[in-house]
N, C-alpha and C positions, 0 to 999 in steps of 0.2 A: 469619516473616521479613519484617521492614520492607523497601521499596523500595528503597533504598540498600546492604540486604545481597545483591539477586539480581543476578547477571552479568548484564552489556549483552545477551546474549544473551534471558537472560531477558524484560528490559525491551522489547526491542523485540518479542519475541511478544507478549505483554502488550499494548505500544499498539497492534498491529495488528490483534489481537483486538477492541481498546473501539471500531474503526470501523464505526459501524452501518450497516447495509443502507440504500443510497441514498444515501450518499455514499462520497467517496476519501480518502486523503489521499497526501502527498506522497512521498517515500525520506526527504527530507532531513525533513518534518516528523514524520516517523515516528521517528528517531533523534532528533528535538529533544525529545519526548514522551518518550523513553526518555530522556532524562540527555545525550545523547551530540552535541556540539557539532558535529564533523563524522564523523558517524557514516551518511550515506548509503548507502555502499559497503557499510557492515556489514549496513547492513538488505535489503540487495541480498543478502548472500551467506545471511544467514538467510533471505530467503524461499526462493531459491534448494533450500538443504539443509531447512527443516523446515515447507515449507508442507502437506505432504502428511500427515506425519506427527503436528504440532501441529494439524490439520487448519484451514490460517490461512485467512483471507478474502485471499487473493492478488489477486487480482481489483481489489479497492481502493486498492492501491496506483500509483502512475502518478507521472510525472512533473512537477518542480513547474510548468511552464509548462504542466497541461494535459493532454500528450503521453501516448500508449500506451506506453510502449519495447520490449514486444515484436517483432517482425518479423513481415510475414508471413510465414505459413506456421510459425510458431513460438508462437503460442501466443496472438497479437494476436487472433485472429476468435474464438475462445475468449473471449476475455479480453472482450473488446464484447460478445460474447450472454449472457454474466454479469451485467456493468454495464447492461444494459438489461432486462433480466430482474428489477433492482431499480428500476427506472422512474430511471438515470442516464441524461441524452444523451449519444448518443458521435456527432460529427460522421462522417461518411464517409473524414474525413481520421485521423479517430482520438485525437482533441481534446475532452474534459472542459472545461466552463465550469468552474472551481475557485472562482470568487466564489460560484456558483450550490451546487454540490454536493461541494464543498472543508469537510474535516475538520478539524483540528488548529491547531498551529501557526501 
C-alpha cells in the first residue's frame, strides 16, 4: 500500500511514529507530514483514541508555539517526565524550545 492509499488516519500514526526520541513535533506539523493541510484537530482526536493502543509516542506531540496543552492534573506532569526522560527541556512553565528540539515541518 503506497502513502496515498492509507487513510489520514493511517498517515498521521505513521508521522508520529517517525518522531525520534528527543525531540517533538507540532498537531499542526504532524498533520502536515501526514498529507493533511489542516488536519491539527485530526491528529488531536487520533492521539486522543489510539495512542494507547497504536502504542504512539504521545508525549512528543505539543503545541506549535512550544506549549504542553495538557492541563494539570491531566496528564501535563506525565507528559514533562517523558519529555525529560528523553533529555527534552521542558521549562517549568511547560514550554519546549521547538528551534532546539522541534521535528517536522
Amino acid at each position: 500500500m503506497t502513502t496515498n492509499e492509507l487513510s489520514s488516519t493511517q498517515r498521521i500514526v505513521k508521522a508520529i511514529q517517525s518522531i525520534p526520541a528527543g525531540k517533538v513535533s507540532s498537531y499542526r506539523d504532524v498533520a502536515l507530514a501526514a498529507g493533511l493541510r489542516n488536519g491539527a484537530r485530526q491528529t488531536v482526536r487520533v492521539l486522543h483514541s489510539l495512542s494507547q493502543k497504536e502504542h504512539l509516542p504521545w508525549h512528543r506531540v505539543i503545541k506549535v508555539d512550544g506549549h504542553i496543552a495538557l492541563p494539570c492534573g491531566g496528564g501535563r506532569e506525565l507528559q514533562i517526565a517523558l519529555l525529560r526522560s528523553e533529555g527534552v527541556e521542558v521549562s517549568e512553565q511547560g514550554v519546549v524550545d521547538m528551534r532546539r528540539y522541534g521535528w517536522g515541518a
